[in-house]
Structure formats: C-alpha cells, structure tokens
C-alpha positions in Angstrom: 159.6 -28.2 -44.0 163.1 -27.0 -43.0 164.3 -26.8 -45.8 162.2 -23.9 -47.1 162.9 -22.1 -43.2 166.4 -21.9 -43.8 165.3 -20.7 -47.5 163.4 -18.3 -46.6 165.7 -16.4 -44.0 167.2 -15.1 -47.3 166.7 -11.3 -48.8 167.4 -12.7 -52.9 167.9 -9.3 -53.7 169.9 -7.5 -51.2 173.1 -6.2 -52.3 175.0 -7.8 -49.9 173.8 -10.9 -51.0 173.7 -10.1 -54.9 177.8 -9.1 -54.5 178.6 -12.2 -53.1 176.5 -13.7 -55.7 178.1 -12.2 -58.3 181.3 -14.0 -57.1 179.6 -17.4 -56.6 178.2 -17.3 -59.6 181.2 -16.2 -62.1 183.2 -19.6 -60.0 180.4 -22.2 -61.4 179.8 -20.5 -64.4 183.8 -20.4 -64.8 184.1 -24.2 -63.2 181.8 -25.2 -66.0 183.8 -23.5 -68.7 187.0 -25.4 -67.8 184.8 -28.4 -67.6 184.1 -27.8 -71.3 187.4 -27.0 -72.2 189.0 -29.8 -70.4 186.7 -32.9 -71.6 187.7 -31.5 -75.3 191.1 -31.3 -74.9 191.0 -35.1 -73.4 189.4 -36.4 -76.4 192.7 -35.4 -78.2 194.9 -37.9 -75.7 191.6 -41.0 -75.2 190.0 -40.7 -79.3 189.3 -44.2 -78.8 186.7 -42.0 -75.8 186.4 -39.0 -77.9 182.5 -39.5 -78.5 181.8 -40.4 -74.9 183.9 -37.1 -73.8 182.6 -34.7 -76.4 178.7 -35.6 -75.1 180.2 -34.8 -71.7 182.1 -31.7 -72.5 178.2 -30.7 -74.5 176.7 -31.4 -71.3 179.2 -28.9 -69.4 178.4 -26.6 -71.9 174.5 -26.5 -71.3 175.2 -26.6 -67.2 177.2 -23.2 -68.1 174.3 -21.5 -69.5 171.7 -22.6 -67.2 174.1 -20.5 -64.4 174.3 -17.9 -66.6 170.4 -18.3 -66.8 170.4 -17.9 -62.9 172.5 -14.9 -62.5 170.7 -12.6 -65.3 167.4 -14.0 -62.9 168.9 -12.2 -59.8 169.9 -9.5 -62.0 173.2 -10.1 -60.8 176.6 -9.8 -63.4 179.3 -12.8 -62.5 182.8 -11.2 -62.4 183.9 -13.6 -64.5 188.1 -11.8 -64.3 187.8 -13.3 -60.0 186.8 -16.7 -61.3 189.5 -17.1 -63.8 191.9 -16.0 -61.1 189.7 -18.3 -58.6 190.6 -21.4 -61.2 194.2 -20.5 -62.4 196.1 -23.3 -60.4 194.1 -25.4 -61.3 194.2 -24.8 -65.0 197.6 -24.1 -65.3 198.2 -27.7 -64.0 195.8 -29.4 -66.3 197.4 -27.5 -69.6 200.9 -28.4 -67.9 199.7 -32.3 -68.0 197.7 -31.6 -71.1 200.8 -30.6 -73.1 203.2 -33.5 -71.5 200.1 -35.3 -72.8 199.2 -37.0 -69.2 196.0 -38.8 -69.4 196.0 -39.7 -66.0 197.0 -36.6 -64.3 194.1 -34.4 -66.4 191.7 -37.2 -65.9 192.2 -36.3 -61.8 192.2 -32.6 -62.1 189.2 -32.7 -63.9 187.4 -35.8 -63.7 187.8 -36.4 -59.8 188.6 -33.0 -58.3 186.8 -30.1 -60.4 184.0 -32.8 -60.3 183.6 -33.5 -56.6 184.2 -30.3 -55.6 181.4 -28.9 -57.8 178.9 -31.6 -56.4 180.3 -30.4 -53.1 179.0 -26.7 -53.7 175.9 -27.9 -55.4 174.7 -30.3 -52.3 175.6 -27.7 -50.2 173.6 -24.7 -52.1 170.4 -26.5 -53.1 168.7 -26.4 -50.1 169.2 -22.2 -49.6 169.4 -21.5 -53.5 166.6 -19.6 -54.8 163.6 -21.6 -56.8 164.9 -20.8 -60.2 168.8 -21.7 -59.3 167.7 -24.7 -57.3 165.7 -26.2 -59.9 168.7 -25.4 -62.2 171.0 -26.8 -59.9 169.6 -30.3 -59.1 169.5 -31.0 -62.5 173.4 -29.9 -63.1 174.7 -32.1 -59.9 172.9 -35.6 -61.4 175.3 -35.0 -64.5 178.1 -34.2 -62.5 177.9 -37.8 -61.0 178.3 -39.3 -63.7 181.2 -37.3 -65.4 182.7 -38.1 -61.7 181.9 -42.3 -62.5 184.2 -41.7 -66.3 186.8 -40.8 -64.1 186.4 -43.6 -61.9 185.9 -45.9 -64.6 188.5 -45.2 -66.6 191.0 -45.0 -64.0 190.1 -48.0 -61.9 190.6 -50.0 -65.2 194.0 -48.6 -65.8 194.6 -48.3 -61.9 198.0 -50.5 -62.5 199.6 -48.2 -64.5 198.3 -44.7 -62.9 198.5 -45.5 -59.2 202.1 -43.8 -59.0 201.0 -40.7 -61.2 197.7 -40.2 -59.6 199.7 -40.3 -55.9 201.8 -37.3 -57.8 199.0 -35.3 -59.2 196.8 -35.6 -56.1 199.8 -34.4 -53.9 200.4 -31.8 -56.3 196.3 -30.2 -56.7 194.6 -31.2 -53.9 196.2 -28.8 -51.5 195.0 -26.2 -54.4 191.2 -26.9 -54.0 191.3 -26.0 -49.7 192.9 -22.9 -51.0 190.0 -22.2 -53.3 188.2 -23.3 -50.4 189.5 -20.7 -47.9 189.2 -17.9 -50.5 185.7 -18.3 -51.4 184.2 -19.0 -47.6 183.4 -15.4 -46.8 180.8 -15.2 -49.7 179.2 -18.9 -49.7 178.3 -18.0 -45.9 176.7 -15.1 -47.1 174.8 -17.2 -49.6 173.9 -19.9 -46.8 177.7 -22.4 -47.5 179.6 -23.4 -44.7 183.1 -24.1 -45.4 183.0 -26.9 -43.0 180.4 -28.6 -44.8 181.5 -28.0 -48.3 185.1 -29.3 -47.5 182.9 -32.6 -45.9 180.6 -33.2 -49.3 183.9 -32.8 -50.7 186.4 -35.1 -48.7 183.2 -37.7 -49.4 183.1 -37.7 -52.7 186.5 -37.2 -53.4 187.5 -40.2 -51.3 184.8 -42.4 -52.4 186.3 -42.1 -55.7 189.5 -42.2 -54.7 188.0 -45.9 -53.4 186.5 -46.9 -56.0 189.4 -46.3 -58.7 191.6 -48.9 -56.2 193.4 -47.3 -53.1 192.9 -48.7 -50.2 191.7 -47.2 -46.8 195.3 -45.8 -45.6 196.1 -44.8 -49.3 193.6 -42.6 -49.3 193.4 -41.2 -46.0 197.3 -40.5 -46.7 196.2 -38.7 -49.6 193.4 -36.8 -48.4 196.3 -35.2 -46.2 198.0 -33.2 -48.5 195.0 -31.2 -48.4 196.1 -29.5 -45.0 198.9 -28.2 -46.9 196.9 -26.0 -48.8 195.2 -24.5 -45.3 
C-alpha cells in the first residue's frame, strides 16, 4: 500500500527525527492542554452548556495523555517551554475575550481555529506517524470533529448576533495560526508534514465551518484573507 511506503522511509529513532519530535509533540500535547483549559473556562460564560463542555474539555484531557503516551514510546521528552511559547497568541487572545467574558470570540479561538488546525496536523501526520501514534491519533481527530460541530452549532444558531464579532475575532487570530504555521514547518517536514498541505486540511476545515455557521461564499473567502497577513 502507499501508505506504509511513505511510512516506512522513516528512521523512528534517529535523533534528527526524535528532536523534531520532541517539538511536535510538546505543540499537541500543549494544543490539547489549552483545549482543556479553554472548554472549562467556557462553561463559566454557556452553564446552560456546562455539562456538554465539561465532557468535551474530559475528552481533551484523555487526547493529552494518549500524546504523552506517544512521546515516552519514542523515548522522546516534549519541550513543553517551545509549545507554550508556540501557543501564546493564541492564549493570550482567548483569556483577553475570556475576561471581557466574549462567548463568541473564545468559541472561534477554540472551537473553530485550535480545532481545525489540530485536524489539519492530525490528517496530515497519520499516514507517516509511527503504529503506536497513528493508532492514537485516528482516534483523537474523530473527537476533534465533533468539538469542531459545538462550535458550528452553537454559533450558527446565534449567527445573528455574532456575525460582526466573529468577522473581528477572525481578523484578529487567524493571521496568528499561518505564523504558527511558518514556525513549525522546518520540523513537520522532518516528520513527513508539508506546510502546503497542512495550511490546505486547514483552509478546508476552517472554511467549511466558517460555511456552515452562516457566511456566505465571498464572506468567507474575504476572511480566509487575513490569513496572508500573518505570512
């Protein structure tokens, strides 16, 4: 199958690989972390969603271990101090909305963007992950789709009243994520990730959501543009 040829072109547990690893790993492990963190802190603003948020932020919390699970298998350490660095625009903007108590603007940070751009790196690395992290990882990206569909759901029923702050907060974090992009390129091709493809998966999921919620075909490829500004 090709699949297991490009799989097998890679040395698991080379150094080269296991320090880019190291940095690939601390970003999901990290990513999941602020997932956690993030879904508990929006059960504060939606209580009336508090159960449906704490089973998702529980869920985040059980994806986070099953990397850690795939790192201490390569015998690899995350450096966790790069991924906190890796995430800090991102989670300064979410505490920002979270303490001006914006529903809307968290719910995009986290919901659309931290959530499309994990399936991104997931779809991407399955096919040249090792056995243990792939099995790991299909199983994380099928929950990721549907923390991605609360998002949608919520915000397409309340797309009245959000269109004008979800335009804001997209113009305002989107251009962080090719950023994030562009950092972390050097080590996901080292670990089989092209940037083109991840910033595709992305711009896919991303934008199908973006459709979904409400906003039409120009809207969103409008809004997919602020994304260049982060190149």
């Amino acid at each position: 199958m090709p699949e297991l040829a490009v799989r097998t072109e890679f040395d698991y547990s080379s150094e080269i690989y296991k320090d880019a690893y190291s940095r690939i790993n601390a970003i999901v492990i990290e990513g999941e972390q602020e997932a956690y963190s993030n879904y508990l802190q929006m059960a504060e603003l939606l209580p009336e969603d508090k159960e449906d948020l704490v089973r998702l932020a529980k869920m985040e919390n059980r994806h986070k271990k099953g990397f850690q699970a795939c790192g201490n298998n390569l015998k690899v350490s995350p450096d966790m101090p790069y991924a906190q660095e890796f995430f800090a625009g991102l989670h300064g903007n979410f505490q920002q909305a979270f303490s001006e108590g914006k529903v809307v603007t968290c719910l995009l940070i986290q919901a659309l963007i931290i959530e499309a751009f994990a399936i991104a790196a997931y779809n991407i690395y399955i096919p040249v992950a090792d056995d243990f992290a792939r099995k790991i990882t299909e199983g994380v990206v099928k929950d990721e789709y549907t923390h991605l569909n609360y998002g949608e759901e919520w915000l397409k029923a309340n797309f009245a009243t959000a269109k004008e702050e979800l335009e804001q907060a997209n113009k305002e974090n989107l251009p962080l994520v090719w950023k994030m992009l562009n950092q972390v390129q050097g080590d996901a091709k080292v670990l089989g990730m092209e940037k083109e493809a991840l910033v595709e998966d992305f711009m896919i999921s991303y934008g199908e959501a973006l459709s979904n919620i409400g906003f039409s075909t120009r809207e969103i490829m409008r809004m997919s543009s602020y994304g260049l500004a982060g190149v």
